[in-house]
N, CA, C and O of each residue as an XYZ file, in Angstrom:
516
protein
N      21.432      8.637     -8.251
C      20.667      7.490     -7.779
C      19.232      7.923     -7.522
O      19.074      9.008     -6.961
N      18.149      7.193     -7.872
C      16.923      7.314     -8.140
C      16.399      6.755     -6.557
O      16.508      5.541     -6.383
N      15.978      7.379     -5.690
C      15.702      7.101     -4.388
C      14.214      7.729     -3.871
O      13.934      8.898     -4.132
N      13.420      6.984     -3.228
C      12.733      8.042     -2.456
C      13.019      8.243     -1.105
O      13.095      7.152     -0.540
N      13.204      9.163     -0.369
C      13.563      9.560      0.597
C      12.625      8.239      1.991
O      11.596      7.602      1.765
N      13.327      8.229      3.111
C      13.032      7.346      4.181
C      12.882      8.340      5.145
O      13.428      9.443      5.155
N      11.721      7.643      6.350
C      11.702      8.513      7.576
C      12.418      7.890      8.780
O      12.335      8.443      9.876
N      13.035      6.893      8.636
C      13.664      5.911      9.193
C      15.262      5.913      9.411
O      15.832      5.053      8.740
N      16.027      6.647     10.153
C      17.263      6.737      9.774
C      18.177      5.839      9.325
O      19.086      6.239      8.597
N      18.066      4.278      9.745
C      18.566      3.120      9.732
C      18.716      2.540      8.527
O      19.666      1.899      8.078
N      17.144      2.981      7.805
C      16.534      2.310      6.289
C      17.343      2.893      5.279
O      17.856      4.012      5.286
N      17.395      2.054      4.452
C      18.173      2.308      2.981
C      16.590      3.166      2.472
O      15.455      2.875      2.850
N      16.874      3.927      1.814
C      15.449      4.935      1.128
C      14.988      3.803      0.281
O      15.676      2.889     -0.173
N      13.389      4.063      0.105
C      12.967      2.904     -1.149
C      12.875      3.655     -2.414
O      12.195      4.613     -2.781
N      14.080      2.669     -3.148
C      14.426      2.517     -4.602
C      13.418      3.037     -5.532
O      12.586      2.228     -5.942
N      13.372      3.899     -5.817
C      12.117      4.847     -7.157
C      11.457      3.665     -8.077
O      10.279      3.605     -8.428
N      12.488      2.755     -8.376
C      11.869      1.890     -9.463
C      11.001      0.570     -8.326
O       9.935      0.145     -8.773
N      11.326      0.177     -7.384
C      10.414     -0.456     -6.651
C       9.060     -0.016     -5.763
O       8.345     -0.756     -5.087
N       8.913      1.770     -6.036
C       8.763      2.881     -5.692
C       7.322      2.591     -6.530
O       6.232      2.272     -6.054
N       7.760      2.849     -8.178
C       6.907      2.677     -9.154
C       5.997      1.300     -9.137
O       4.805      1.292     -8.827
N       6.686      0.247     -9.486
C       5.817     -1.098     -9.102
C       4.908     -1.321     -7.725
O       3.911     -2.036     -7.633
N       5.365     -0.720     -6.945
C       4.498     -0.483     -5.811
C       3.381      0.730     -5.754
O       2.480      0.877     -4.928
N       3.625      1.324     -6.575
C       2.482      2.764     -6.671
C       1.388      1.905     -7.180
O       0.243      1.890     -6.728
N       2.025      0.902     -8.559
C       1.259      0.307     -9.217
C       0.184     -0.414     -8.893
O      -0.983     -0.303     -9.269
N       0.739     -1.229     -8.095
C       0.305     -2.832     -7.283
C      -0.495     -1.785     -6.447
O      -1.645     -2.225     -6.468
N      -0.488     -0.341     -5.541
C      -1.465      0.106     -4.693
C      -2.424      0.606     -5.473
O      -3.446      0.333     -4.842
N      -2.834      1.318     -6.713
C      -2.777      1.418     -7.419
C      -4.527      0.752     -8.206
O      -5.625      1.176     -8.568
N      -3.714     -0.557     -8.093
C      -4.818     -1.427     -8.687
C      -5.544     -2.520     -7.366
O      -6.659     -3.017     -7.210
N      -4.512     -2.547     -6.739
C      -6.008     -2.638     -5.686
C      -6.560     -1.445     -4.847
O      -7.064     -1.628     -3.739
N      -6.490     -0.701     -5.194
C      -7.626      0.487     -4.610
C      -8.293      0.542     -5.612
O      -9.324      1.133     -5.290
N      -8.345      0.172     -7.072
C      -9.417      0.807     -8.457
C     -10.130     -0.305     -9.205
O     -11.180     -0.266     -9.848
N      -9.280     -1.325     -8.955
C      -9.892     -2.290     -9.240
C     -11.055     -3.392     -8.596
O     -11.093     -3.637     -7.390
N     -11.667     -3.799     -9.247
C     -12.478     -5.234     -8.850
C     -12.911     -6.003     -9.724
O     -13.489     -5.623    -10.743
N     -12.651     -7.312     -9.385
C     -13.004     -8.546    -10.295
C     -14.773     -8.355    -10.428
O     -15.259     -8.246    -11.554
N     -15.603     -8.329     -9.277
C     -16.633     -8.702     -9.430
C     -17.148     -7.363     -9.829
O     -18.067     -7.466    -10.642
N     -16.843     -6.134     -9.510
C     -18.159     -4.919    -10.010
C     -17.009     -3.841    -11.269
O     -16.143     -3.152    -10.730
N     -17.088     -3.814    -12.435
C     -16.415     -3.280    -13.168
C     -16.965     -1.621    -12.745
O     -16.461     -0.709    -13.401
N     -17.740     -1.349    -11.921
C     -18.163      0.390    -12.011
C     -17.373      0.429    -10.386
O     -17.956      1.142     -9.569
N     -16.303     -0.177     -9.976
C     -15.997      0.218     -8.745
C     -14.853      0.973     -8.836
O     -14.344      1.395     -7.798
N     -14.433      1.180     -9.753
C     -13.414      2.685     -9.803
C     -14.203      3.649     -9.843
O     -13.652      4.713     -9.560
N     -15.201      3.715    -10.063
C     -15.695      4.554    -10.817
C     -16.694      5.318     -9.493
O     -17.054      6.494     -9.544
N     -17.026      4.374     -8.351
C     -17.122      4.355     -7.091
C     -16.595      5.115     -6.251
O     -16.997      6.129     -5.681
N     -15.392      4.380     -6.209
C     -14.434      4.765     -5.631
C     -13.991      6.351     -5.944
O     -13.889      7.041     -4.930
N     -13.817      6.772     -6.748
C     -13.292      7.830     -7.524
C     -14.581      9.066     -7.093
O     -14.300      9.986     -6.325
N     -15.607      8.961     -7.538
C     -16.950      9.138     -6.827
C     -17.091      9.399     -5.810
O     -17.496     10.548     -5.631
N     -16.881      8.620     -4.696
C     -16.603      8.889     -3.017
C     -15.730     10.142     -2.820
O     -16.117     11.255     -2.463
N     -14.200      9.665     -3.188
C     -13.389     10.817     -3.058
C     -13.377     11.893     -3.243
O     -12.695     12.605     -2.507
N     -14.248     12.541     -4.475
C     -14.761     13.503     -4.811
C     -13.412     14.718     -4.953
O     -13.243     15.879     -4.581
N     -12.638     13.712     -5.690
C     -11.322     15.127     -5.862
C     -10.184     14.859     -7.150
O      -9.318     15.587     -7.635
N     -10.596     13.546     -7.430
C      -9.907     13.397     -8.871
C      -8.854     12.249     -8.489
O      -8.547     11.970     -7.330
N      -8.476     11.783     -9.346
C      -8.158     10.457     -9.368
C      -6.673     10.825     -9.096
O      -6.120     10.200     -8.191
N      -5.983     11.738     -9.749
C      -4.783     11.907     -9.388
C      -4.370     12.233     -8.240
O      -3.419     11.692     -7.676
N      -5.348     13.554     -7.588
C      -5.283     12.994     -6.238
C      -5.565     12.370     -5.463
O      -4.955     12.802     -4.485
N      -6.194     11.468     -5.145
C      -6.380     10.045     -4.948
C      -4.728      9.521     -4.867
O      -4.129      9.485     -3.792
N      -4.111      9.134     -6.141
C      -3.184      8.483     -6.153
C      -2.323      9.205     -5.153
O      -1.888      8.646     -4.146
N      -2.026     10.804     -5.540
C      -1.200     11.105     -5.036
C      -0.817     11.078     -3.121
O       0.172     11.102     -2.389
N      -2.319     11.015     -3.003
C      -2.616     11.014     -1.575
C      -2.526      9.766     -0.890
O      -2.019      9.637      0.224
N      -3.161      8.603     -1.753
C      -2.478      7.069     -1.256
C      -1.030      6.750     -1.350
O      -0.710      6.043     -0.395
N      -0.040      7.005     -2.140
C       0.825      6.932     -2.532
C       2.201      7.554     -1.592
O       3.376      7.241     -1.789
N       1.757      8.387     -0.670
C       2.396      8.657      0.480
C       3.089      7.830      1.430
O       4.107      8.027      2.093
N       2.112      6.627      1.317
C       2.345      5.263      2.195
C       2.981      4.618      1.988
O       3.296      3.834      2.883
N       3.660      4.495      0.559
C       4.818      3.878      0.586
C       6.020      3.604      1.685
O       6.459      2.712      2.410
N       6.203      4.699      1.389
C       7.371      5.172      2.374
C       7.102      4.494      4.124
O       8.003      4.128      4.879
N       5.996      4.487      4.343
C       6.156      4.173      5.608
C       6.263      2.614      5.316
O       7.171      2.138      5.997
N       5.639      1.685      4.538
C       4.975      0.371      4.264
C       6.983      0.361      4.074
O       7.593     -0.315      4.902
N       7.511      0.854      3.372
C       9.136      0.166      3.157
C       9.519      0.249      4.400
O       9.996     -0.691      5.035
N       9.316      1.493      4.864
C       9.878      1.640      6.445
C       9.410      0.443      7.309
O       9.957      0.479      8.411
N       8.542     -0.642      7.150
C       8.274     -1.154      8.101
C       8.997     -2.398      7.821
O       9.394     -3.245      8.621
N       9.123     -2.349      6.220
C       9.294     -3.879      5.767
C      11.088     -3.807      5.604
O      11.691     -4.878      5.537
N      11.770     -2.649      5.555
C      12.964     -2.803      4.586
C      14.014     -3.517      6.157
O      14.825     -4.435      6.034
N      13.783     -2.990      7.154
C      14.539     -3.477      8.372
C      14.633     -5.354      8.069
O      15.633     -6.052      7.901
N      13.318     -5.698      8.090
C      13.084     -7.442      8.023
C      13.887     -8.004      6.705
O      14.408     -9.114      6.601
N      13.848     -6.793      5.576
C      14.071     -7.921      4.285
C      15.493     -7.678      4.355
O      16.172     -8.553      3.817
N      16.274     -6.477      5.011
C      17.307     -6.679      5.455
C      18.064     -7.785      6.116
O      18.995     -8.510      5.764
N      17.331     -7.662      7.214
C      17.999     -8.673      8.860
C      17.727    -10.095      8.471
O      18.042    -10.947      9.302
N      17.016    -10.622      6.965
C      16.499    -11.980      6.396
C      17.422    -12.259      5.297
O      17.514    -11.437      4.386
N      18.042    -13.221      5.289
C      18.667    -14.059      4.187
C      17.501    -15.058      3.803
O      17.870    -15.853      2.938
N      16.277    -15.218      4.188
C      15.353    -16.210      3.600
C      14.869    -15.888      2.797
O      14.964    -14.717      2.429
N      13.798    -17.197      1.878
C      12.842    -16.734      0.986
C      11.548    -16.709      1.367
O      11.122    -17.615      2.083
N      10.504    -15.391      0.836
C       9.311    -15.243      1.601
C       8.276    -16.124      0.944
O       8.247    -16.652     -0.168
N       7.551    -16.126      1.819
C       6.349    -17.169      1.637
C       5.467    -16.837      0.449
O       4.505    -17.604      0.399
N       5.489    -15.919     -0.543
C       4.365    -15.061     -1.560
C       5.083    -13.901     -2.547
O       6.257    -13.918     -2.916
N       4.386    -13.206     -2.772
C       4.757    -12.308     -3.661
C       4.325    -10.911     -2.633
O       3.178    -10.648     -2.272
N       5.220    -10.347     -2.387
C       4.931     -8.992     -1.712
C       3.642     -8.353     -2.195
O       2.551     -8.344     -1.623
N       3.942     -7.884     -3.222
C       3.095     -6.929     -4.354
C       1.634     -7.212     -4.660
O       0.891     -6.308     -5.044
N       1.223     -8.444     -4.496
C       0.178     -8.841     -4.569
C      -0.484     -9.258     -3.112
O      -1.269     -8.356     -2.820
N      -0.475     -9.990     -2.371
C      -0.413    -10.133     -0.596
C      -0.425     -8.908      0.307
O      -1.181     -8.799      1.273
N       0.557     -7.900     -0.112
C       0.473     -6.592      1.049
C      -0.084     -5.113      0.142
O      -1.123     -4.464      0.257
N       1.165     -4.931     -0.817
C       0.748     -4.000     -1.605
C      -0.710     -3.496     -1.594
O      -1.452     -2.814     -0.888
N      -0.736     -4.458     -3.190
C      -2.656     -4.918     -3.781
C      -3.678     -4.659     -2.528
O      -4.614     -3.860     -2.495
N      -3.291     -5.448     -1.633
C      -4.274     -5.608     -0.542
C      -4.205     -4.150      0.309
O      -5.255     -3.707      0.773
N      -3.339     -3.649      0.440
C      -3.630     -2.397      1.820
C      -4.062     -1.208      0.672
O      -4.377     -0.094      1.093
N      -4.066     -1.541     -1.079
C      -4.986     -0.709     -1.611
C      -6.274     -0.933     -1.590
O      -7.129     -0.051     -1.515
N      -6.575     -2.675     -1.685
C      -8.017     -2.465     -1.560
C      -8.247     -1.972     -0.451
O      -8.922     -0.945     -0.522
N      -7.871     -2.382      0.874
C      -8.084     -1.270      2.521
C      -8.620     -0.281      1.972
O      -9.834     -0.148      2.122
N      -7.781      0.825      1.077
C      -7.832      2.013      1.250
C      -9.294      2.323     -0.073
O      -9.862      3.387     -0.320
N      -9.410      1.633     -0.379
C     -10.378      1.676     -1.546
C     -12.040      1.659     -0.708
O     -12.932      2.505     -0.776
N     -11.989      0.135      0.191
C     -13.322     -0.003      0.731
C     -13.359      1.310      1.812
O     -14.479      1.789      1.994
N     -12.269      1.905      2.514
C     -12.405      2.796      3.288
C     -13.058      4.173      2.978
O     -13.909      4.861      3.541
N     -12.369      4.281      1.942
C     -13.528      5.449      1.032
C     -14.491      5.171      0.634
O     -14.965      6.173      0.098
N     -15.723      3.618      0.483
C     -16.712      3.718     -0.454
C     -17.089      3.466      1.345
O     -18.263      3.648      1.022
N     -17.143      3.291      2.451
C     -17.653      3.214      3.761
C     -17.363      4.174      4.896
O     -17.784      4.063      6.047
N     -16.457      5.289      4.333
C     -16.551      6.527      4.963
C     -16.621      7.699      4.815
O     -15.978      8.559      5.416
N     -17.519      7.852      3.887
C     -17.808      8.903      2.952
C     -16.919      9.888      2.203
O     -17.028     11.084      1.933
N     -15.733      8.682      1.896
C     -14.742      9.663      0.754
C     -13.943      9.676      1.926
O     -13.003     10.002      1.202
N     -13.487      9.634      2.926
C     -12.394      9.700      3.639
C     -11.752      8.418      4.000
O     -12.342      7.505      4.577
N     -10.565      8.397      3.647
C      -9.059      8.414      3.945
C      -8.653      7.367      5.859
O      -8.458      8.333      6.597
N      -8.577      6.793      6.261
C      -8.042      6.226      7.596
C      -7.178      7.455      7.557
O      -6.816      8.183      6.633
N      -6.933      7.456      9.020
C      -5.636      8.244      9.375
C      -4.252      7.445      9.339
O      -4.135      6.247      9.598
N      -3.309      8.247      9.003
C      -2.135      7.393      9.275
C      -1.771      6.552     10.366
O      -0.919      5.679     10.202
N      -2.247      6.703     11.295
C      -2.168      5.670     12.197
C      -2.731      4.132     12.373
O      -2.295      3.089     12.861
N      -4.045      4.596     11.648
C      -4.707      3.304     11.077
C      -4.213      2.839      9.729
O      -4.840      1.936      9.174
N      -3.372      3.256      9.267
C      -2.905      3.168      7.945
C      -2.088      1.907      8.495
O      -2.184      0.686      8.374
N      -1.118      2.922      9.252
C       0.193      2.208      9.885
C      -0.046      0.874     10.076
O       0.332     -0.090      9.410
N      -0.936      0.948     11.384
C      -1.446     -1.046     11.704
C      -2.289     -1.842     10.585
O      -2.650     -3.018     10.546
N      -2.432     -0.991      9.874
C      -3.183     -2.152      8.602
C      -1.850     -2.603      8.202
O      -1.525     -3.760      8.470
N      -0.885     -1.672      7.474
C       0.116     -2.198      7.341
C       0.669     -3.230      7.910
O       0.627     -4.362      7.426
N       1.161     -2.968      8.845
C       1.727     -4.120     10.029
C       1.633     -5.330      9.697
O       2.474     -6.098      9.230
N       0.035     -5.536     10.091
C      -0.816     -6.971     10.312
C      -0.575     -7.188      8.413
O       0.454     -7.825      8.184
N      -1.038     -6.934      7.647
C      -0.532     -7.571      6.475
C       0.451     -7.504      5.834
O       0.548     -7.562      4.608
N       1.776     -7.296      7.098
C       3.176     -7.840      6.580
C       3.326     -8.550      7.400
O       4.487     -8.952      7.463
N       2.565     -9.001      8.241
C       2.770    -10.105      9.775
C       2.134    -11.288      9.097
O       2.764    -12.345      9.049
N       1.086    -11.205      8.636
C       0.267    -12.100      7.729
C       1.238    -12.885      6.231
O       1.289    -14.082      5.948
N       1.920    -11.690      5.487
C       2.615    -11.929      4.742
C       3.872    -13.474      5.461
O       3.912    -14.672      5.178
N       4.520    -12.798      6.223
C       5.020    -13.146      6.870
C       5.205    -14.665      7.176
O       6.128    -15.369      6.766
N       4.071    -15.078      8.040
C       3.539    -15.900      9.120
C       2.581    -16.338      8.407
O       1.662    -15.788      9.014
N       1.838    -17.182      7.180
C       0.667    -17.427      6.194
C       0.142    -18.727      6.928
O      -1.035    -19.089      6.948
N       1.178    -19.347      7.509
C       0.614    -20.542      8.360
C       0.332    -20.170      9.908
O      -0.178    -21.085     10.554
N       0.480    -19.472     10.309
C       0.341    -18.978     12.070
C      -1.102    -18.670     12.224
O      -1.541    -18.299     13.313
């Protein structure tokens, strides 16, 4: 079974292949932008360490972002208001994208990682609140 490991004892590990679509979706909103086509290129620039690590170093967060979400999509028989992948994913890459072109190539700490997370699965969540 294709798993990535959980820090969460409770959590089912997140699934490698939802693992992948989510690397993706973080992925392209940290590299992408509609309005400035040189903002990977920015971005990548700031970091000053190569794109792979980049990925590899955003890509850590998974694991916690399932950890926060897999308890709810558990304890829920409902249907959610959006598309995960695009709403939280996409979005806590762009976070991590503007954070590097406004802090000189550095990274939030995981802790600020963490509550970005949060609030845009609370948001996800709650779209009318």
């Amino acid at each position: 079974m294709n798993t990535v490991t959980t820090a969460v004892p409770d959590v089912i590990p997140l699934p490698a292949a939802l693992a992948a679509v989510w690397g993706a979706f973080l992925f392209e909103g940290l590299l992408t932008s509609d309005r400035d086509p040189l903002y990977n290129q920015q971005v990548l620039d700031s970091w000053g360490q190569g794109c792979i690590e980049l990925v590899i170093e955003t890509t850590v967060c998974l694991t916690e972002l399932w950890n926060q979400v897999a308890i709810i999509w558990n304890n829920n028989d409902a249907d959610f208001p959006g598309v995960f992948e695009y709403e939280v994913v996409s979005r806590l890459g762009e976070y991590l994208g503007r954070h590097l072109l406004t802090h000189d190539g550095y990274l939030p700490s995981r802790e600020h990682i963490h509550e970005v997370m949060h609030q845009l699965i609370q948001d996800f969540l709650a779209p009318d609140a």
